[in-house]
C-alpha positions as CSV (number, residue, x, y, z in Angstrom):
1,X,0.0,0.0,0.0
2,X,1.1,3.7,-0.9
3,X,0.7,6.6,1.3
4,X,0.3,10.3,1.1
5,X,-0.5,13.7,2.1
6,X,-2.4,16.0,1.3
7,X,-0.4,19.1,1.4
8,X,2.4,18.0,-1.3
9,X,1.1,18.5,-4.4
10,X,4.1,16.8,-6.3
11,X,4.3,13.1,-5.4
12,X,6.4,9.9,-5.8
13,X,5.7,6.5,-6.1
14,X,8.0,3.5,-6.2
15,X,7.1,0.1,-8.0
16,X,7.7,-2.8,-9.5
17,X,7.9,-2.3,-13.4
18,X,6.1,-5.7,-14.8
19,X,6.6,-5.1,-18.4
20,X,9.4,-3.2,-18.5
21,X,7.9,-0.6,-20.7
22,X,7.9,3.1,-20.2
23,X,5.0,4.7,-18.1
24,X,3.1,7.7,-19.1
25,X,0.1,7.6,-16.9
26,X,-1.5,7.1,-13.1
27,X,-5.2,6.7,-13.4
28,X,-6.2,6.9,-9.3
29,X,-9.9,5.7,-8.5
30,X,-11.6,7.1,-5.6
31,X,-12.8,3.9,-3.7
32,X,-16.0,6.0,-2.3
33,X,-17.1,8.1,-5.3
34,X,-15.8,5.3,-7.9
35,X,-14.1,8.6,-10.1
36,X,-11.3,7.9,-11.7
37,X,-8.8,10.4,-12.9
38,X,-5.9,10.3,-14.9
39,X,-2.5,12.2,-14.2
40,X,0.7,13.1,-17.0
41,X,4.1,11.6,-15.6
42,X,6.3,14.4,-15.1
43,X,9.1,12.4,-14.7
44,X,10.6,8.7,-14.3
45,X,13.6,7.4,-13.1
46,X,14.9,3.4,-12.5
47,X,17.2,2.0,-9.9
48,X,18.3,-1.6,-10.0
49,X,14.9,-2.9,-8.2
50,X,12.2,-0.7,-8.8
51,X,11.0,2.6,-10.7
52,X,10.3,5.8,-9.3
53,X,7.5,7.8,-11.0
54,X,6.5,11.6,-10.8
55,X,3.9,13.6,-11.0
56,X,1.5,16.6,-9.8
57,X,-1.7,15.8,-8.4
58,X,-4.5,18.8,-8.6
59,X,-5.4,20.7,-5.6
60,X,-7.7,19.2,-3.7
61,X,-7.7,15.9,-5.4
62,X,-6.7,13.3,-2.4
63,X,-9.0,13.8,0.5
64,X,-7.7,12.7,3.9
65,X,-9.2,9.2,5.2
66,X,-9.7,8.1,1.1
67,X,-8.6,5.3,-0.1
68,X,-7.4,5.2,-3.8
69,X,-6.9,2.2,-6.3
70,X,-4.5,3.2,-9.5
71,X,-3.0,1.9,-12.1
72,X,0.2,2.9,-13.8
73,X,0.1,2.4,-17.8
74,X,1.9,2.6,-20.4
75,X,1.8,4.4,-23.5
76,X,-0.3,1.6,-25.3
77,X,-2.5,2.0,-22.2
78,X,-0.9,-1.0,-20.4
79,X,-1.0,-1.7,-16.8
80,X,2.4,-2.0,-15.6
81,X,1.7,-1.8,-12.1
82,X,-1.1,-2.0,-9.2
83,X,-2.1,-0.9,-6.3
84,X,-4.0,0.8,-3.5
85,X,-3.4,4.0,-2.2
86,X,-4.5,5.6,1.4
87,X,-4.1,9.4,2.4
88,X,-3.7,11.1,5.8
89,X,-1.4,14.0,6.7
90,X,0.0,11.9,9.8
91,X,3.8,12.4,10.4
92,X,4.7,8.2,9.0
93,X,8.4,9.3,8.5
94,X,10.6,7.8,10.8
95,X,9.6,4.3,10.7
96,X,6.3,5.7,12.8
97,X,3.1,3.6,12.3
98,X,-0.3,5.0,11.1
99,X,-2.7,5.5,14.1
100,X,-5.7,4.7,13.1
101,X,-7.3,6.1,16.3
102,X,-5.3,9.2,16.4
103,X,-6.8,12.1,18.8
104,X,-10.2,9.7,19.0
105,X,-9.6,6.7,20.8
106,X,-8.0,7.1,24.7
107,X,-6.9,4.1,25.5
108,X,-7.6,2.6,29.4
109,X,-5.2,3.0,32.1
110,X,-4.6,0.7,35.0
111,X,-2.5,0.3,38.1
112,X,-2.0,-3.8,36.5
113,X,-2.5,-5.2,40.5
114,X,-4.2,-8.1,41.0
115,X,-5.0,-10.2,43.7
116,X,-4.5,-13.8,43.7
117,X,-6.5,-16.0,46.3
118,X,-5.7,-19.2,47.2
């Protein structure tokens, strides 16, 4: 699964290129409206493993919470690679995990003593 923000409007996504063929576009699907929408790669680079691909999302396109499906595809329209996407603006750098109960859920607090009868 692939996170992001919602502030960044330039994002990055690394894959696994199947074909091996040049991608050109990142069609996203909103899972809750069931719009898709189709992006321009701005650029695309390769490492030894994987591909990085870039490109500007509109303002106001991911919503916070959503999840996405998309599809990368290549210029004879393709799929080289899939995948779903989820967006929150929660600080995940760091190796820090996603809360999904962030500033809603207070967890119960205990002394831990017990008594045990015999």
């Amino acid at each position: 699964m692939t996170i992001f923000n919602t502030t960044d409007l330039s994002k990055s996504i690394n894959y696994f290129n199947r074909k091996g063929t040049i991608a050109t576009d990142v069609v996203f699907t909103n899972e809750a409206t069931n719009v898709s929408t189709n992006f321009n790669v701005d650029s695309l680079s390769n490492t030894s493993y994987y591909d990085v691909l870039n490109f500007t999302a509109t303002d106001g396109y991911f919503n916070e919470n959503d999840f996405y499906l998309f599809e990368i595809k290549d210029a004879s329209g393709d799929i080289i690679f899939k995948d779903k996407l989820f967006v929150t603006n929660q600080d995940i750098s760091n190796n820090l995990i996603y809360d999904i109960n962030k500033n809603r859920y207070k967890p119960n607090t205990t002394t831990n003593e017990y008594t045990i009868y015999e």
